[in-house]
C-alpha positions as CSV (number, residue, x, y, z in Angstrom):
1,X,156.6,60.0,105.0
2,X,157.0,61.5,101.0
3,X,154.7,58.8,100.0
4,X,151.8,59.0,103.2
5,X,151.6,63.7,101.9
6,X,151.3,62.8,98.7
7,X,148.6,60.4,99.0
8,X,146.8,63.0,101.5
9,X,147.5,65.8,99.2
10,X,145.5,64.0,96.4
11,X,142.9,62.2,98.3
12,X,141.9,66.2,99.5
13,X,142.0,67.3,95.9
14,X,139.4,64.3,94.7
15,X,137.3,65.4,97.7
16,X,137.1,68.8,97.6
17,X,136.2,68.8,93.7
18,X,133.4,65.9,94.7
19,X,132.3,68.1,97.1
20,X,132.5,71.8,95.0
21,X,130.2,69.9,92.3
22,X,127.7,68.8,94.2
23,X,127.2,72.0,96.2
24,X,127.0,73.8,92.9
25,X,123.2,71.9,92.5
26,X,120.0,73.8,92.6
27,X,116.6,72.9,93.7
28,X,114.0,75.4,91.5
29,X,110.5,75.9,93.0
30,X,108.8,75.6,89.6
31,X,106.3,78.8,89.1
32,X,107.7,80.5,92.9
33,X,105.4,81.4,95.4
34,X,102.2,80.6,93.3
35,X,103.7,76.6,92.8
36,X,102.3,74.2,89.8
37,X,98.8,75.4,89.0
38,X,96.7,77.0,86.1
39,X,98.0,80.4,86.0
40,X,95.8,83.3,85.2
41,X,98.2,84.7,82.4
42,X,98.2,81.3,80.6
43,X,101.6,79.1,79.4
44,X,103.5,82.6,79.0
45,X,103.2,83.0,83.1
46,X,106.1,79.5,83.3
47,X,107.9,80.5,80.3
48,X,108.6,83.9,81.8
49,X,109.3,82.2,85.4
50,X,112.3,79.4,83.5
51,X,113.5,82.6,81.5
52,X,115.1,83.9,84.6
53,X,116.4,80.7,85.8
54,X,119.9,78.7,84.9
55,X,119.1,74.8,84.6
56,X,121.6,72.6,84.9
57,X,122.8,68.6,85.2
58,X,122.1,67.6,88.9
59,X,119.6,70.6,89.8
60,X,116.0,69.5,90.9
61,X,112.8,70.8,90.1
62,X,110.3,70.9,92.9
63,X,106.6,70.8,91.5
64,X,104.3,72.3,95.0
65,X,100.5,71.7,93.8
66,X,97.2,70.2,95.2
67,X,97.1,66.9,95.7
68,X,94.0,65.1,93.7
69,X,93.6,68.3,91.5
70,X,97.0,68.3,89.7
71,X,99.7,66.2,88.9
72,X,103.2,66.5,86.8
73,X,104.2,64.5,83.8
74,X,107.0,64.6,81.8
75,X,106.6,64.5,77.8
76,X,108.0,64.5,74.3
77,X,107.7,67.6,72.4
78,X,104.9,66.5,70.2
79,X,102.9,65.8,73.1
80,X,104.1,69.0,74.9
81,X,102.8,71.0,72.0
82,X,99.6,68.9,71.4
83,X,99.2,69.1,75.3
84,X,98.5,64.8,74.9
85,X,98.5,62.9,78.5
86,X,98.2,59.6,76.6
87,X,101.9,58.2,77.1
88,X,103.6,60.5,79.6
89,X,107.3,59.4,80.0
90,X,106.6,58.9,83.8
91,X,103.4,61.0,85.9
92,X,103.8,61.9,89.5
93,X,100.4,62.6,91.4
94,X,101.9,63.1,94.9
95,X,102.7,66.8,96.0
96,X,106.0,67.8,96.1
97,X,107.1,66.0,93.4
98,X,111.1,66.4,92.9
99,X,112.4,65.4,89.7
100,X,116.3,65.5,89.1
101,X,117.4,67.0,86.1
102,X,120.0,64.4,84.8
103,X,120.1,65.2,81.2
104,X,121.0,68.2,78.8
105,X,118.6,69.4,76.8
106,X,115.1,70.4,76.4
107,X,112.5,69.0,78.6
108,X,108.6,69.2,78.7
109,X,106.5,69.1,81.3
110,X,102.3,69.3,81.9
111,X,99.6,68.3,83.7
112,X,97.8,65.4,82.9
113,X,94.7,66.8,83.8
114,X,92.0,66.9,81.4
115,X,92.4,70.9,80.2
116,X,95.1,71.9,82.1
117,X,97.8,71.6,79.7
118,X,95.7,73.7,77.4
119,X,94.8,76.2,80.2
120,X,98.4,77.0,80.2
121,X,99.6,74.4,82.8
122,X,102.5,73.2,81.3
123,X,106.3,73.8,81.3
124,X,109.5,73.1,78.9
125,X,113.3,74.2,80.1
126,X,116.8,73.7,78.5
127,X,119.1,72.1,80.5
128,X,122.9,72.8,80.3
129,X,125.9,70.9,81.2
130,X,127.0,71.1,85.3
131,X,128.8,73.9,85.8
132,X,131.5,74.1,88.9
133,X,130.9,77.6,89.6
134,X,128.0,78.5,92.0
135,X,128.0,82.3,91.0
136,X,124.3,81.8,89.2
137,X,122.7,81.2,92.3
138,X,122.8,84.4,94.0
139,X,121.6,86.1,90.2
140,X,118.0,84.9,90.8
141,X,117.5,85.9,94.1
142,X,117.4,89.5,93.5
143,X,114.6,89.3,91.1
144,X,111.5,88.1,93.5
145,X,112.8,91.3,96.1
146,X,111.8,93.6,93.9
147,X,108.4,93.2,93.6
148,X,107.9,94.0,96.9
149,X,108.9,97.7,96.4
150,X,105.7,98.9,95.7
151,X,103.9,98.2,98.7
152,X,104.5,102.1,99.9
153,X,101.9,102.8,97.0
154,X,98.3,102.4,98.6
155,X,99.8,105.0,101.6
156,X,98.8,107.7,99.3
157,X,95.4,107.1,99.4
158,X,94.2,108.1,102.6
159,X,96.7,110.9,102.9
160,X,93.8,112.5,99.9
161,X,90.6,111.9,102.3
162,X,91.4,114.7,104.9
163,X,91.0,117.0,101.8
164,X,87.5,117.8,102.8
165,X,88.7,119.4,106.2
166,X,88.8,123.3,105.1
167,X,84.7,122.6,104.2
168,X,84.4,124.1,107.9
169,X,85.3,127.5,107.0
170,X,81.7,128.2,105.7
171,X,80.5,128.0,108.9
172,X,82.0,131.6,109.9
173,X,79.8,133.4,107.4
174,X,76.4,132.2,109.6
175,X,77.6,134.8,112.0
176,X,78.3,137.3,109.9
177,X,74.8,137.5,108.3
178,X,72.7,138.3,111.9
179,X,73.1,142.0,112.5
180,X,71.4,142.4,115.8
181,X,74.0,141.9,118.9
182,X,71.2,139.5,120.9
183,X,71.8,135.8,118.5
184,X,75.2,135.3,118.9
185,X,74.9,132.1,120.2
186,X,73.4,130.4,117.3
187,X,76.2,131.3,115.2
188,X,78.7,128.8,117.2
189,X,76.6,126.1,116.6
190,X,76.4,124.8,113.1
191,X,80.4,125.4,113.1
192,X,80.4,121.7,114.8
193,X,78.3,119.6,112.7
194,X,80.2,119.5,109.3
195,X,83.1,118.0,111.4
196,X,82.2,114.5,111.1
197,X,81.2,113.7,107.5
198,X,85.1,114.0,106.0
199,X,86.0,111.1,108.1
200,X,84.7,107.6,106.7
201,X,85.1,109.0,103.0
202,X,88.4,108.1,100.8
203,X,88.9,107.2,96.9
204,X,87.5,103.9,95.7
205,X,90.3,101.1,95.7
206,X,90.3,98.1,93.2
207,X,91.7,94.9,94.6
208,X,92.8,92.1,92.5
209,X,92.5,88.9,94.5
210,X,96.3,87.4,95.4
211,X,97.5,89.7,93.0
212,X,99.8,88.0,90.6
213,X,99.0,84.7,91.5
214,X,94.8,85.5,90.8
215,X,92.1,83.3,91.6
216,X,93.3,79.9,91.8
217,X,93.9,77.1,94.3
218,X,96.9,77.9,96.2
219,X,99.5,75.4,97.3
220,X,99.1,76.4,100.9
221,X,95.8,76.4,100.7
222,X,93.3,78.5,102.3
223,X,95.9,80.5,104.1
224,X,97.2,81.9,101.1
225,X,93.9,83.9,100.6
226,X,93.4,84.8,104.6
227,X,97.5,86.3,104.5
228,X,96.2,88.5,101.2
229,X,93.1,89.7,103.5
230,X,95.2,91.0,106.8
231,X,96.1,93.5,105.6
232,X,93.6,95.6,103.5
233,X,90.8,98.1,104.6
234,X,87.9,96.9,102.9
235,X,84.8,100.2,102.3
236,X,81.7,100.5,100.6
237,X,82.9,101.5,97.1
238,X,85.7,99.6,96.5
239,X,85.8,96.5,93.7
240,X,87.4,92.8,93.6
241,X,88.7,91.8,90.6
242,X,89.1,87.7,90.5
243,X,91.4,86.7,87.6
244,X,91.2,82.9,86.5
245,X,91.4,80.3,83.7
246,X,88.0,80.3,81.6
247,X,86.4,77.0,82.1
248,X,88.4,75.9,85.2
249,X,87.5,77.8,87.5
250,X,84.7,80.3,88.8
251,X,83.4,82.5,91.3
252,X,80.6,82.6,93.8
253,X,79.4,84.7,96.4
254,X,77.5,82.3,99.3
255,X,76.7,82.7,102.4
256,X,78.5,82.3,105.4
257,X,76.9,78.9,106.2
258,X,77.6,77.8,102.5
259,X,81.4,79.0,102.8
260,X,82.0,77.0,106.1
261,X,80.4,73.9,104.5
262,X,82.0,74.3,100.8
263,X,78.2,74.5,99.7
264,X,77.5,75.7,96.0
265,X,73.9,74.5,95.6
266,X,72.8,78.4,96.0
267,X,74.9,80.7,95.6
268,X,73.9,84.2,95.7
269,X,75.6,85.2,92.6
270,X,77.9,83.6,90.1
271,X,80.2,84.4,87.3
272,X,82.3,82.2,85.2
273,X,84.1,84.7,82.8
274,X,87.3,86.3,84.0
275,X,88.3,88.9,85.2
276,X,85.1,89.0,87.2
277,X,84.4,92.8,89.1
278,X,82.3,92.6,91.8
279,X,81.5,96.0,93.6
280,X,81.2,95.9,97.4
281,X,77.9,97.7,97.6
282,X,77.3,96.7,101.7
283,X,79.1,96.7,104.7
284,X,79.7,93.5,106.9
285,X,81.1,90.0,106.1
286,X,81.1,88.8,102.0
287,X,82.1,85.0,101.0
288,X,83.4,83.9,98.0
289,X,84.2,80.2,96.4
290,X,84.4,78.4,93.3
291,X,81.6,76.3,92.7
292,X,83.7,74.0,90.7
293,X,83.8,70.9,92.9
294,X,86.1,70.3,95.7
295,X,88.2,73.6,94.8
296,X,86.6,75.3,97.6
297,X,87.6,72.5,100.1
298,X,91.6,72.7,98.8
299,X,91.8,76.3,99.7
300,X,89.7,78.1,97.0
301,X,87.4,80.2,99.2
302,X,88.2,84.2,100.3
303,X,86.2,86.3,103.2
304,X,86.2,90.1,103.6
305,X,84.6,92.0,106.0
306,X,83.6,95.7,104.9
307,X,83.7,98.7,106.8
308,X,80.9,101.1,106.9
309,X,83.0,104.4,105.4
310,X,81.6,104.7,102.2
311,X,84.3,105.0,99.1
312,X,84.1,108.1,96.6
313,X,84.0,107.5,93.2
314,X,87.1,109.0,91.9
315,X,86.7,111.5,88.6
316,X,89.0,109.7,86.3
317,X,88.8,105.6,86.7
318,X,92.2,105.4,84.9
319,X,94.4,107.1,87.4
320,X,93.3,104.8,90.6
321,X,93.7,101.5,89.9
322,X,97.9,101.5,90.9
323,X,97.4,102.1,94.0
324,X,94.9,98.8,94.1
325,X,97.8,96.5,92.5
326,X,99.9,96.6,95.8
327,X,101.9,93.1,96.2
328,X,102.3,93.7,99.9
329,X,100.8,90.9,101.4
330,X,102.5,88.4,99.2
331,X,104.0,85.7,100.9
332,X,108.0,85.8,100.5
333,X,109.2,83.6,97.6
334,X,111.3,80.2,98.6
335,X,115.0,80.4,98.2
336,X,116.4,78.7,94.7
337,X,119.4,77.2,95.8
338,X,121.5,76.4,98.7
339,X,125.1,75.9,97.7
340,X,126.0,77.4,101.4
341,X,124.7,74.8,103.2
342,X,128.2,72.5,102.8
343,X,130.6,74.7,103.0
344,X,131.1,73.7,107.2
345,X,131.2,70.4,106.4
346,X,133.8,70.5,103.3
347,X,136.3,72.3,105.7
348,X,135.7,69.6,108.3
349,X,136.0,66.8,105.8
350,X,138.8,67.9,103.7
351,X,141.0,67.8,107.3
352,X,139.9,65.1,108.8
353,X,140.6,63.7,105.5
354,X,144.4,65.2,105.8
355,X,145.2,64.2,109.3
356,X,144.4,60.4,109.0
357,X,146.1,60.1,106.3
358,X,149.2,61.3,108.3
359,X,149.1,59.1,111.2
């Protein structure tokens, strides 16, 4: 009976320290929300992102991009730095590619797009040792929480349009002017037309299109830019500001027929130098792409509808633009990690484990 707890006793040590190692593993969504793309900032935009990450043996990296417009290879430095796609250490073309980390070390990874790499596409992590402790994982989620605090900005903009309401007041002095006791009926009346023109006025906002993640091909596609649009009151006045890579992409306004069809024969305007400002001078629907080809059919397309109200202007252009750099809308970032997951099962193993050893 000595013999048959001993053996359980170590049979539940091997298992539980199996089990403790391998829930320690990570999966990283490489770049968050915004996936494996050209990012607007350049290289520095993934540098920053595997700064605030802890890589080690056994984690995963999961690479979320467009199929047929990206892909993810892994390198050698010197072709990491020279951004060279000749002799990739293996290439995977099919979205979402999951590579396990299963060395320590450096590692380089780019797209092997023509450009991309260049265009700042391209990422390079150190990988330490496993470590038995989970306690990293929870550090990293934090981080992605607190961009979402200022969403409460833009709610100080239209608290400024009913400024214009004392304007009224003039009205009184009308009636003060006619002496004679038989017009004072006339008086009363201009007191109700200034009433209506505070209404559709409020500072000009500037809007820079999915935020952080700029003018790109999302992974989610199209729904990425309709989720940034719910939200926002559009007016007369107010400017979009498209951020992109130079030379990949570009930005068209069409018309409504052209967006539904991905159509970039004629567009009604078109820049290709970021950041692009476009000021929304009419009210009604406005359609934007990028003419480069296909981008428009993965996702790259954005339609606004603008109110009639008309924007003011405001005084001093420096002091606006916060309120226009609300992250509100942004989709919540994945989860890093999910060492949680086995902890049910390592209680229910570990005894199972222990009673048939017994009988």
């Amino acid at each position: 009976m000595a013999g048959e707890l001993k053996m359980a006793f170590l049979a539940v040590i091997a298992t539980a320290s199996l089990l403790r190692s391998s829930v320690a593993q990570t999966s990283h969504v490489v770049g968050g929300s915004s996936g494996w793309t050209i990012p607007s900032s350049g290289s520095g935009s993934y540098s920053s992102w595997a700064a605030n990450q802890g890589f080690s043996v056994g984690d995963t990296l999961v690479f979320n991009f467009a199929n047929g417009i990206h892909d993810v290879a892994q390198v050698t430095r010197s072709d990491y730095d020279g951004c060279s796609t000749i002799n990739p250490i293996f290439l995977e073309t099919t979205s979402p590619a999951g590579i396990t980390l299963n060395a320590t070390g450096e590692h380089y990874f780019i797209c092997n797009f023509t450009g991309h790499c260049s265009a700042g596409q391209k990422l390079m992590i150190n990988v330490s040792a496993a470590s038995s402790s989970p306690s990293p994982a929870p550090q990293r989620s934090p981080s992605p929480d607190s961009s979402s605090s200022p969403a409460p900005a833009p709610a100080t903009t239209p608290s400024s349009s009913p400024a214009p309401a004392p304007e009224p007041e003039p009205a009184t002095t009308p009636s003060s002017s006619p002496a004679s006791a038989p017009e004072p009926e006339p008086a009363t009346t201009p007191s109700s037309s200034p009433a209506p023109s505070p209404a559709p006025s409020r500072s000009s906002v500037t809007y820079t299109v999915l935020d952080s993640l700029g003018w790109n091909i999302p992974s989610n596609g199209a729904a990425a830019y309709q989720t940034w649009v719910a939200n926002k009151n559009f007016m007369i006045g107010d400017v979009l500001v498209f951020n992109y890579a130079n030379g990949v992409h570009n930005v068209a306004e069409v018309t409504k027929e052209a967006y539904n069809s991905c159509n970039t024969t004629n567009p009604i305007s078109l820049s290709s130098t970021p950041p692009t400002r476009m000021t929304l001078t009419t009210s009604g629907e406005h359609f934007y792409i990028c003419a480069v080809p296909r981008h428009c059919s993965l996702g790259q397309l954005l339609a606004i509808n603008v109110s009639g109200g008309t924007a003011n202007t405001p005084p001093s252009s420096s002091e606006t633009p916060p309120s226009s750099t609300t992250p509100s809308p942004t989709p919540p970032p994945p989860g890093n990690s999910a060492p949680a997951l086995g902890v049910t099962s390592l209680i229910a193993t570990i005894f199972t484990i222990f009673v048939a050893l017994l009988y």
